[in-house]
C-alpha positions as CSV (number, residue, x, y, z in Angstrom):
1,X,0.0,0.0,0.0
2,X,3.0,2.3,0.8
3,X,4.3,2.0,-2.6
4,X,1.3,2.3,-4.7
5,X,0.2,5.5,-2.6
6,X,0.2,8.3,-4.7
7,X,0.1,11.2,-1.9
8,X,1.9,9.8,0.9
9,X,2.4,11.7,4.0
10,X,4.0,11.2,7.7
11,X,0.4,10.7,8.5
12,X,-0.3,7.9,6.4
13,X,2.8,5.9,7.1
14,X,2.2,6.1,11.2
15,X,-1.1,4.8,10.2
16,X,0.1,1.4,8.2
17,X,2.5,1.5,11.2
18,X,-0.1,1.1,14.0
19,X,-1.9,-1.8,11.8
20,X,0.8,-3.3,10.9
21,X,1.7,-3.4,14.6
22,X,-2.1,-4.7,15.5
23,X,-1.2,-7.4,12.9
24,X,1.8,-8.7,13.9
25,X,1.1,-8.6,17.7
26,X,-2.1,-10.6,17.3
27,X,0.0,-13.2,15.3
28,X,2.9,-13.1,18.1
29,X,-0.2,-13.8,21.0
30,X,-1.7,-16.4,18.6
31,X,1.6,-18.1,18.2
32,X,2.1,-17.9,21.9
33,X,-1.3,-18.7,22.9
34,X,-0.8,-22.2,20.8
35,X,2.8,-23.0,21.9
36,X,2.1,-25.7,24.3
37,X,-0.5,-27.1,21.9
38,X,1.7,-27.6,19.2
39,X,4.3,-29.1,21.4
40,X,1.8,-31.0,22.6
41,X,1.3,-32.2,19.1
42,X,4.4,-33.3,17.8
43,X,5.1,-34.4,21.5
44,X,8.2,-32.1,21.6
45,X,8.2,-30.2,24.6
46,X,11.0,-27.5,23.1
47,X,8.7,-26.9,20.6
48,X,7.0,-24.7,23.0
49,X,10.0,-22.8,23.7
50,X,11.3,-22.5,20.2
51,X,7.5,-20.9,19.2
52,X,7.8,-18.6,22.4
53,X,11.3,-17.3,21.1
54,X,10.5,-17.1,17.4
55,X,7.5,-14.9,18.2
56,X,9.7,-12.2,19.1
57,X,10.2,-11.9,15.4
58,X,6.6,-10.3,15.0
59,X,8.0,-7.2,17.8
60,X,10.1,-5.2,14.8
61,X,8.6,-6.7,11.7
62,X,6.2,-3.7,10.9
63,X,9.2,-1.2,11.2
64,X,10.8,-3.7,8.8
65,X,7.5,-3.6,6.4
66,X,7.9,0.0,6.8
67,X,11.3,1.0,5.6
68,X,11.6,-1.6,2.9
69,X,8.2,-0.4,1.7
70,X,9.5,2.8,1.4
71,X,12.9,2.1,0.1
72,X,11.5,0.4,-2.5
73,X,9.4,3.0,-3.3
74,X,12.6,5.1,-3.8
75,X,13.8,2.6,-5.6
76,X,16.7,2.5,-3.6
77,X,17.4,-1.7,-3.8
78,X,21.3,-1.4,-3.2
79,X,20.5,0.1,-0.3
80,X,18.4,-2.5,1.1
81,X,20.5,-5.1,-0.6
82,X,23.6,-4.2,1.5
83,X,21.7,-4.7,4.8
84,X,20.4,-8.1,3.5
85,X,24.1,-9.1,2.8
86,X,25.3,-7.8,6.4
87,X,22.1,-9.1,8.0
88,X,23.2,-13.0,6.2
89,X,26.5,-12.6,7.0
90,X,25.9,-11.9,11.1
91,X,23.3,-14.6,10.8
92,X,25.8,-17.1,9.6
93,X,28.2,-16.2,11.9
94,X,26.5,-16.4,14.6
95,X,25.0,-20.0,13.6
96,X,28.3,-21.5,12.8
97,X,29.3,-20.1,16.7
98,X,26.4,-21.3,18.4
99,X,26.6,-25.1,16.3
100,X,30.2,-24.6,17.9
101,X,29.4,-24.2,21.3
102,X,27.2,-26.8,21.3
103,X,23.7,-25.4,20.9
104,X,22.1,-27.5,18.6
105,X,19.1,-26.4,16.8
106,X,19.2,-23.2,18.7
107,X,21.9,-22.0,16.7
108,X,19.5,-21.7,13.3
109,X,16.7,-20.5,15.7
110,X,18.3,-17.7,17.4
111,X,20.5,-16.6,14.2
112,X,17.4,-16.2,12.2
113,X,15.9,-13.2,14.9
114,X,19.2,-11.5,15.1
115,X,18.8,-11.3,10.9
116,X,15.3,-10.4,11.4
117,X,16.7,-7.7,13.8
118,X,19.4,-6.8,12.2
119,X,17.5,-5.7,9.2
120,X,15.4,-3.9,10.9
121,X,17.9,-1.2,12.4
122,X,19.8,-1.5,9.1
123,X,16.5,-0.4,7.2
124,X,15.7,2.2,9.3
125,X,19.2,3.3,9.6
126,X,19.6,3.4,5.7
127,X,16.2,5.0,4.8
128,X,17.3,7.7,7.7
129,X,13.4,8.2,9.5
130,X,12.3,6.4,12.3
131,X,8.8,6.3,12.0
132,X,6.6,5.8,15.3
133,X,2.8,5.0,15.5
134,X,-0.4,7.4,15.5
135,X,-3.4,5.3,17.3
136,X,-6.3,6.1,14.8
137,X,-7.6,4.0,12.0
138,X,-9.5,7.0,10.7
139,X,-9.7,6.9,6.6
140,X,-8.0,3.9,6.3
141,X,-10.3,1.7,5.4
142,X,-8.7,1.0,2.0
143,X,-5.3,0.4,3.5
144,X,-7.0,-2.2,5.8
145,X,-9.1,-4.0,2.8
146,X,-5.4,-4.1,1.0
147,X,-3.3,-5.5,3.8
148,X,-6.0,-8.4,4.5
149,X,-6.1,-9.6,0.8
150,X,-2.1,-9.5,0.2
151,X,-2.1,-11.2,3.7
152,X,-4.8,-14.0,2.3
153,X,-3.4,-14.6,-0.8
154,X,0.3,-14.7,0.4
155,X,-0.9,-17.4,2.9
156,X,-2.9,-19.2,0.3
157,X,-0.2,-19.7,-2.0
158,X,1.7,-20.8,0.8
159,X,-1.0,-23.6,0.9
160,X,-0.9,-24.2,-3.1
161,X,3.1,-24.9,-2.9
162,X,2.7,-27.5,0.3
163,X,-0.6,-28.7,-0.5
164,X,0.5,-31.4,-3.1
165,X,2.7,-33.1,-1.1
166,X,0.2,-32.6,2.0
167,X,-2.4,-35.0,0.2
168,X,0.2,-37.3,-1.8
169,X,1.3,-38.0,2.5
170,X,-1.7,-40.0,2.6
171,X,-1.1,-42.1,-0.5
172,X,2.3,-43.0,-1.3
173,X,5.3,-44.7,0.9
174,X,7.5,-42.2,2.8
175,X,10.2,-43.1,0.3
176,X,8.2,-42.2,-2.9
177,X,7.2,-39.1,-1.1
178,X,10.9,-38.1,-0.8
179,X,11.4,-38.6,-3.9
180,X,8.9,-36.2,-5.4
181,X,10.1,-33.6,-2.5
182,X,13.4,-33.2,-3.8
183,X,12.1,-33.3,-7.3
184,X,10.2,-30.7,-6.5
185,X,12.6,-29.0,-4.7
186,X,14.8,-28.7,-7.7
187,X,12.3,-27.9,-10.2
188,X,11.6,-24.4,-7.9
189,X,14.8,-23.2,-6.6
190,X,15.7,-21.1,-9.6
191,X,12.2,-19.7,-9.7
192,X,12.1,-19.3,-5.7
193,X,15.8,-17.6,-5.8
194,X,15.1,-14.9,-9.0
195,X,11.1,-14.4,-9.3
196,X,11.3,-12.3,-5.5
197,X,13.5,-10.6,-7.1
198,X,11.8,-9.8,-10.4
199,X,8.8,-8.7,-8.5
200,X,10.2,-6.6,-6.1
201,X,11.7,-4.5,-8.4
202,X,8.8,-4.3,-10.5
203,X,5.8,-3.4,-7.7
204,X,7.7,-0.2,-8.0
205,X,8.4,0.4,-10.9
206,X,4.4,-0.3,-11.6
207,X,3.5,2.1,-9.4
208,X,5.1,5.1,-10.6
209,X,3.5,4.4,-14.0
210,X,-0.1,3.1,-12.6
211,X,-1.6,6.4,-14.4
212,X,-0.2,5.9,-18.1
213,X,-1.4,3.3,-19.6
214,X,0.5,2.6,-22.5
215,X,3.9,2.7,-20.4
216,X,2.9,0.1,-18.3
217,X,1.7,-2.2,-20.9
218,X,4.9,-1.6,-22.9
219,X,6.7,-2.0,-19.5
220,X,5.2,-4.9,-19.0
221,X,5.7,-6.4,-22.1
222,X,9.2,-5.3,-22.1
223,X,9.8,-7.7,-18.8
224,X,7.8,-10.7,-20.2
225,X,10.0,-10.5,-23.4
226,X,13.5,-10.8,-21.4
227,X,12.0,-13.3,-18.7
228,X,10.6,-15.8,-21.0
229,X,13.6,-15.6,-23.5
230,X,15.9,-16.4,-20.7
231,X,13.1,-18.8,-18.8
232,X,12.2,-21.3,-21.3
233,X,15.3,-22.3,-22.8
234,X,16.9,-22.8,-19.5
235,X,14.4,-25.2,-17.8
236,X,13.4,-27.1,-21.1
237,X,17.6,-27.8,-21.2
238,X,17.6,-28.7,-17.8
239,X,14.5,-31.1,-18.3
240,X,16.2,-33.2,-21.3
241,X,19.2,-33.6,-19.0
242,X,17.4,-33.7,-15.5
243,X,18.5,-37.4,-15.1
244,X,21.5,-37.8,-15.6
245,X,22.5,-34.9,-13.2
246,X,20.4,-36.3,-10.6
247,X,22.4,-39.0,-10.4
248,X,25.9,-37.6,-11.3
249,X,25.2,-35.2,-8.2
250,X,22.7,-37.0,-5.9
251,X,23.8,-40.5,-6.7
252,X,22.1,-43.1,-8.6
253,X,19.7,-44.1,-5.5
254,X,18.0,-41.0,-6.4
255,X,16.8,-42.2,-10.0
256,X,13.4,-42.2,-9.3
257,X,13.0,-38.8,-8.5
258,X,14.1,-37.8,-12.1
259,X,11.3,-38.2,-14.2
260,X,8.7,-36.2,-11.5
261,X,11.4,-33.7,-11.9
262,X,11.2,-33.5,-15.3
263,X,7.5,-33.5,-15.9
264,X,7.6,-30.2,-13.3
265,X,10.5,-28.5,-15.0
266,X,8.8,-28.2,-18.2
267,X,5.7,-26.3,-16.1
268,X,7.8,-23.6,-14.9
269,X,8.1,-21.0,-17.7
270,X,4.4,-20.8,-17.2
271,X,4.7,-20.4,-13.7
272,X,6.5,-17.6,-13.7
273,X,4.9,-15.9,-16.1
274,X,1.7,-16.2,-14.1
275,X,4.1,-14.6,-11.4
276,X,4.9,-11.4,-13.2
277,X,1.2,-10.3,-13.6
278,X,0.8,-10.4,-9.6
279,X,3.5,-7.1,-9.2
280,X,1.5,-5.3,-12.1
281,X,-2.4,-5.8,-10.7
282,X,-1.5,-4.9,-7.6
283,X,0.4,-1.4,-8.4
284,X,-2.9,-0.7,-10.4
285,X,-4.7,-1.0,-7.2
286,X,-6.1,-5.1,-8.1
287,X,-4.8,-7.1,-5.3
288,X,-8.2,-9.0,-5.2
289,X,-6.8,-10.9,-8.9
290,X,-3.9,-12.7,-6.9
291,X,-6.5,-13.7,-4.6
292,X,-8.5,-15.0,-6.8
293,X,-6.6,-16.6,-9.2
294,X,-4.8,-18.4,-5.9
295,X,-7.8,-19.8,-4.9
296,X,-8.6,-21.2,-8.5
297,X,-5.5,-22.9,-8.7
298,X,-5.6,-24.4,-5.1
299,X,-8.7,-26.0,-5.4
300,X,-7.7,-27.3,-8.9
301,X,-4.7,-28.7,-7.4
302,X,-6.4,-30.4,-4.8
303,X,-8.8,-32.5,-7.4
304,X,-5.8,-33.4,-9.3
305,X,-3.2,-34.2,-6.9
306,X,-6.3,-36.1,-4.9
307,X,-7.2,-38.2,-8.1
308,X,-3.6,-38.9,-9.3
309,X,-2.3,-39.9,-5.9
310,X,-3.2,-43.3,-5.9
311,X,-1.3,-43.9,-9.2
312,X,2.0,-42.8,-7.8
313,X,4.4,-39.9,-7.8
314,X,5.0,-39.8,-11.3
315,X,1.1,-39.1,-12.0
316,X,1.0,-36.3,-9.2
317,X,4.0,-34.6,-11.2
318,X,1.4,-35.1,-13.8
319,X,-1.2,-33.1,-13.2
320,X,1.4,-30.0,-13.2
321,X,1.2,-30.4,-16.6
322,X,-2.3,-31.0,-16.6
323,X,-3.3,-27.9,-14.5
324,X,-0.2,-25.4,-15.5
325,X,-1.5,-24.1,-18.7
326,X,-4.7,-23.6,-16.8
327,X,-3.7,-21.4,-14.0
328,X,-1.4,-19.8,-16.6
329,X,-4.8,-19.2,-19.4
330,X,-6.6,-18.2,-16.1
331,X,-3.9,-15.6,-14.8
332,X,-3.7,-13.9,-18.9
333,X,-7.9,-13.6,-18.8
334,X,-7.4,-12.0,-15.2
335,X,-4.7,-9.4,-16.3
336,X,-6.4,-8.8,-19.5
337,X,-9.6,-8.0,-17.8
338,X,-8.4,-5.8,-15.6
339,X,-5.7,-4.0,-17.3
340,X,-4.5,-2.6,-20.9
341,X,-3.1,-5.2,-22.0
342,X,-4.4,-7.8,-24.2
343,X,-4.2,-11.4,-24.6
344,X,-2.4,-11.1,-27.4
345,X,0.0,-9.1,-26.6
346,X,1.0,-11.4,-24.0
347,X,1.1,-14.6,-25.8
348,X,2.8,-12.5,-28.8
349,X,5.7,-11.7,-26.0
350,X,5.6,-15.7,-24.9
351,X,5.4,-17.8,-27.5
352,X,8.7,-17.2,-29.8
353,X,10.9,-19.0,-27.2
354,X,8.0,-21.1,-26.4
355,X,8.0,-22.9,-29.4
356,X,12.0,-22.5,-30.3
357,X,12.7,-24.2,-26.7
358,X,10.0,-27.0,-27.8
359,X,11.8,-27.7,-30.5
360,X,15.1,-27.7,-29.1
361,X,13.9,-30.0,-26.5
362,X,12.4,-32.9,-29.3
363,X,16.0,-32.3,-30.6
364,X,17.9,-32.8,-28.0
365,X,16.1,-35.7,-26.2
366,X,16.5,-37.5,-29.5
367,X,20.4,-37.4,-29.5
368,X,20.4,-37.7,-25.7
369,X,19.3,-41.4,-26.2
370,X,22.3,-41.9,-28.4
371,X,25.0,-40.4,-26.9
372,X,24.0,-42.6,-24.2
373,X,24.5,-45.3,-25.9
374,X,27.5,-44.3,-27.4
375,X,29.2,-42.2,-25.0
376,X,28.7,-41.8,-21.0
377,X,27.3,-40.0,-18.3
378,X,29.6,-36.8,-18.1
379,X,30.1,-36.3,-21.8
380,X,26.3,-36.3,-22.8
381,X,26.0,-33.4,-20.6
382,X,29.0,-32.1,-22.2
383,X,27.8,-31.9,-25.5
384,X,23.7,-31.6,-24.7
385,X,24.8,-28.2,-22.9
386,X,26.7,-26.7,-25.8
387,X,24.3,-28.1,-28.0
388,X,20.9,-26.8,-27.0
389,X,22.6,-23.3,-26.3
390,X,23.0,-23.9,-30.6
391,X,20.6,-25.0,-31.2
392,X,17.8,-22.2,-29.4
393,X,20.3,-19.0,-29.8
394,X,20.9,-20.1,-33.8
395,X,16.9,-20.5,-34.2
396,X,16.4,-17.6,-32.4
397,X,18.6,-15.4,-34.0
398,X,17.5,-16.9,-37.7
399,X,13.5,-16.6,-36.8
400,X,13.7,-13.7,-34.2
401,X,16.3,-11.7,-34.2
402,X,15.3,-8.7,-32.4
403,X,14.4,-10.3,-29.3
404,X,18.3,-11.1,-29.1
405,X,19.0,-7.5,-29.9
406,X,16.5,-6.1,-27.2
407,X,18.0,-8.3,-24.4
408,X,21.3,-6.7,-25.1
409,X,20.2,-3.8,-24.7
410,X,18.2,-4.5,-21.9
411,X,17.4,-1.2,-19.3
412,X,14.4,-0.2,-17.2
């Protein structure tokens, strides 16, 4: 809400302050108040401690909403960039020292709150205003409407990325289950370590141009173009040769974890593009299309994964293909919908990697199954690498040249 605020005043920022600090003390209590429940639970009695300690988090996490909120809106990343690297750093220190000593599990516990804390003197300190509460809620009944709905949807795709694995718990061996964890696993870490990025940046970016609508729909465009040119060749290459570095760097007792893996690398482009239009809808003041759209794709993903999970983990990985382009088609009618930009324009940005990394892929799982045969492990990687980059930058550049030439040049 800070960023998308056009006339923002001292006023207006103690305001989100004293919600955010309404928010994030009721969670603290919450937590608190369930402690010995949970503990109770999992019949871990330091459980109880560990959720007492980690609620002290929730004490300086609205001054931390606060300042990154507003140094983004600056856009003033390097800034906040340096604290998260000083903020990591202290925190692995600290973890490494406390293993040392002999803590044990505290050591991750109690380094996580002092990188919780450190960022939050580090934002403050860097954005230069220390910003206290007003206790009034007058006018801000928009503010409040936004907070809940980024809150909901952030906690129900929280949900959609667990829930798979939740139900296939109930259906398949704890070994199987394993297996399609770390397939999982793999398949996302790229996307979980660059899309926060991607979208932070962009939020404010958005919402300096929420007003003209033909800059952000060329903006917009712009960022699809280099994402999906980048995106698609690079997880359609890592599908063909998924297995054999699974069990060049796992080992081969990992094998069956390769073909899930590959049926969910080949979802991903789509994922992320369904990513990008979240940053967009809500700088133009849409936050309810995140909402929605997660809620679609959760309950889609519960039929699926529900129905395939007697079949094994190689139909759960399945249905990602099954359901993928769906959320994806669903996400484009959503933006389009709400926004200036057209379904056309979007699939115009999307589909000339689309369809060279398809082909590439069909190549180069053909000639993977002979080098196999021919060669081993190591040097079919060695020459599928060199080979798909060929093959997709030589079609590129033949059938689409200027996307190469706009990535070069690639600004903001």
């Amino acid at each position: 809400m800070l960023i998308r605020q056009k006339n923002l005043d001292r006023i207006f920022i103690q305001k989100v302050l004293f919600l955010l600090i309404l928010l994030n003390g009721s969670l603290a209590l919450l937590q608190m108040a369930l402690a010995s429940t949970i503990a109770q639970f999992y019949q871990q009695p330091a459980v109880e401690y560990v959720l007492y300690i980690t609620a002290l988090a929730f004490i300086v996490m609205p001054w931390i909403t606060v300042s990154s909120n507003l140094l983004a809106r600056d856009m003033n990343f390097k800034s906040r960039s340096q604290v998260d690297f000083i903020a990591s750093l202290l925190s692995s220190i600290t973890a490494l020292s406390l293993a040392y000593l002999g803590f044990g599990f505290w050591s991750l516990i109690l380094a996580n709150i002092l990188m919780i804390y450190t960022k939050a003197i580090g934002y403050n300190l860097v954005y230069g205003k220390l910003h206290f509460p007003i206790w009034q809620l007058s006018d801000m009944g928009a503010a409040v409407k936004f907070g809940l709905t980024i809150m909901s949807t952030s906690l129900l795709f929280t949900l959609f990325m667990k829930v798979d694995i939740l139900i296939a718990a109930r259906f398949v061996d704890a070994t199987q289950l394993g297996f399609y964890a770390v397939a999982i696993h793999l398949a996302l870490m790229p996307m979980s370590k660059v899309m926060p990025l991607v979208n932070e940046v962009a939020y404010p970016l958005y919402a300096a141009i929420q007003d003209d609508d033909q800059k952000y729909k060329n903006t917009f465009c712009y960022i699809l173009r280099i994402v999906t040119l980048f995106s698609f060749p690079f997880f359609y290459g890592f599908a063909v040769i998924c297995e054999e570095l699974v069990v060049l760097i796992l080992g081969a007792q990992w094998q069956p974890a390769a073909l899930p893996l590959q049926l969910i690398l080949l979802t991903i482009p789509l994922r992320i593009i369904s990513n990008l239009f979240t940053p967009l809808m809500k700088a133009l003041g849409y936050p309810s299309t995140g909402l929605i759209h997660v809620s679609f794709s959760l309950t889609l993903t519960i039929i699926a994964v529900f129905l395939a999970s007697s079949s094994g983990i190689v139909a759960i990985a399945a249905t990602w293909l099954l359901t993928t382009p769906i959320f994806f088609l669903f996400a484009v009618y959503l933006c389009a919908s709400r926004s200036k930009i057209s379904g056309k324009a979007i699939f115009s940005a999307a589909l000339p990697p689309f369809i060279i990394s398809i082909l590439m892929f069909i190549t180069l799982f053909t000639t993977k199954k002979w080098l196999l045969i021919e060669t081993g492990l190591i040097s079919t990687i060695l020459i599928i690498i060199p080979l798909g980059v060929l093959i997709y930058v030589g079609s590129m550049w033949l059938f689409f040249k200027d996307r190469f030439a706009e990535a070069i040049k690639f600004r903001l």
